[in-house]
Structure formats: C-alpha cells, structure tokens
C-alpha positions as CSV (number, residue, x, y, z in Angstrom):
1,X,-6.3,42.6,4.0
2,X,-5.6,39.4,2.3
3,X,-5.8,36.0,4.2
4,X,-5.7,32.5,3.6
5,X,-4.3,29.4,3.4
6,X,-1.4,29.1,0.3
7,X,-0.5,25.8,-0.8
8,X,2.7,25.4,-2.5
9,X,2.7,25.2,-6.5
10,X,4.2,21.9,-8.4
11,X,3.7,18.2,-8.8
12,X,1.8,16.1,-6.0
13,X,3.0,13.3,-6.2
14,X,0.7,10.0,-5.7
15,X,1.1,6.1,-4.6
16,X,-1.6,3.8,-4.4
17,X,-2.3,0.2,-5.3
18,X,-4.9,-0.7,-7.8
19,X,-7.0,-3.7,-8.7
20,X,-9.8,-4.7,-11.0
21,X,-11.9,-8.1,-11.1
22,X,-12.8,-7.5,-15.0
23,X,-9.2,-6.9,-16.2
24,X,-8.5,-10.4,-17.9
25,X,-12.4,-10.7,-19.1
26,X,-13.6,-9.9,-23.0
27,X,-16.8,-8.4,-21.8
28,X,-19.0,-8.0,-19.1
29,X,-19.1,-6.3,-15.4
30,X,-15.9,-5.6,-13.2
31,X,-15.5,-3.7,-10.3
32,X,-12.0,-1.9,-9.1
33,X,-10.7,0.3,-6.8
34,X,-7.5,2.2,-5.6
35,X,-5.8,2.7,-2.7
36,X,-3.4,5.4,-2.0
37,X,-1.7,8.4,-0.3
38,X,-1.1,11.8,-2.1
39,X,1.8,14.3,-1.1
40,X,1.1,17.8,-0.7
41,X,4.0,20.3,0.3
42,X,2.7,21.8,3.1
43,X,0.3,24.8,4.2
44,X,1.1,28.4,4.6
45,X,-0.9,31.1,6.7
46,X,0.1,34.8,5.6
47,X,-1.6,38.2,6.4
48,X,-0.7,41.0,4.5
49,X,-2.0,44.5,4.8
50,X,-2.1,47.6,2.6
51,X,-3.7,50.4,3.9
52,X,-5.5,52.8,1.6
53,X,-4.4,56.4,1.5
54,X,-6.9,57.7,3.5
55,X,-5.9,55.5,6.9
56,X,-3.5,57.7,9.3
57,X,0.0,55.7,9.6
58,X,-1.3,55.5,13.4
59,X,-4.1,53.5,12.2
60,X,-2.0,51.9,9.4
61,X,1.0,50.5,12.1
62,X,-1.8,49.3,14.5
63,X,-3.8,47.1,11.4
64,X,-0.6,45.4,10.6
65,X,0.5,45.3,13.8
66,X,-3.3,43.2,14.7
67,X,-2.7,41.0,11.1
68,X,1.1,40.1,12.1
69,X,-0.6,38.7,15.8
70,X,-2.9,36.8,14.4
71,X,-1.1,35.2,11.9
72,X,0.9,34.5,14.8
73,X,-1.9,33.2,16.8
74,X,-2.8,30.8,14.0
75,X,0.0,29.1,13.2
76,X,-0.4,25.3,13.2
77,X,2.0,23.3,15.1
78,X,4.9,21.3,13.2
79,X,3.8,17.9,13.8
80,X,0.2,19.1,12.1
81,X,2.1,20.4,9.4
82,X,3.8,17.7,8.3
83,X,0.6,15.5,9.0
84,X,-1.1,17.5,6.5
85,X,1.4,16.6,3.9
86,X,-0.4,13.6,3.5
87,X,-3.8,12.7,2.2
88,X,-5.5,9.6,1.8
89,X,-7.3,8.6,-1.4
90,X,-9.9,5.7,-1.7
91,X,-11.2,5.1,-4.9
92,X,-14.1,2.4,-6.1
93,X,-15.6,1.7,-9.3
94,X,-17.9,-0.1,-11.6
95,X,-17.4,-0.8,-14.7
96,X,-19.0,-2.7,-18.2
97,X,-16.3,-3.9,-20.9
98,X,-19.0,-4.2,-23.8
C-alpha cells in the first residue's frame, strides 16, 4: 500500500517585499529581511493497493475496499485546501560588505 501526501510538480511561484539597511553603504554591517507569500498547487491524498499473488481476491477486494474509505475519510475540506495553497515566508539577515 502506498500512502501519502502528493504535491503537484512545477514552478511555485513567490512574492515578498525586501529591504536592506546596508545597500547604499561601501562597507560595513547591514541587516535585511524579506517578507512574502509562496504558492503551492494544492495537496493530494491517494491510496493505492496492489496485492501480492498470494492474497485471495476475497482478501484483495476487502484491502482496497478499506484503502478507498480511508482515503475517503481523510479528505481535507475545500476551504483547507485552498488555504494550503499559501505559505508564508519571513526572512532576516545579517550581513558585512567588507
């Protein structure tokens, strides 16, 4: 049985705002940071079940019958879904322009 979450493949894309207090100096120490929000396509939940030669197609019907209801049982509702799409991204930093 293979389980799990499955995020979609491709680009994520990213907006955030960015600042620096060393970006106009010659040398010296700075600190900066970034502000954001990252887009990830959303989640998937799948089951899927392959039973092994030995397993009676009694046995096999009622395995993927149990993996089909609990995928079902563990689906996350829209609204969470789409909520998950987004993630926040804080980023600080110290830096020394020599």
């Amino acid at each position: 049985m293979d389980s799990g979450t499955h995020y979609g493949e491709g680009v994520a894309p990213y907006i955030g705002l960015g600042w620096s207090t060393g970006f106009d100096k010659e040398r010296g120490l700075s600190f900066n940071g970034d502000l954001g929000v990252l887009y990830k396509s959303a989640p998937t939940l799948s089951f899927e079940v392959d039973c092994a030669s030995g397993v009676s197609q009694t046995d096999c019907a009622h395995i993927k019958s149990s993996a089909q209801a609990e995928q079902d049982s563990r689906q996350l509702d829209d609204s969470l879904l789409r909520l998950l799409q987004f993630y926040p991204v804080v980023n600080m930093g110290l830096s020394y322009k020599f």
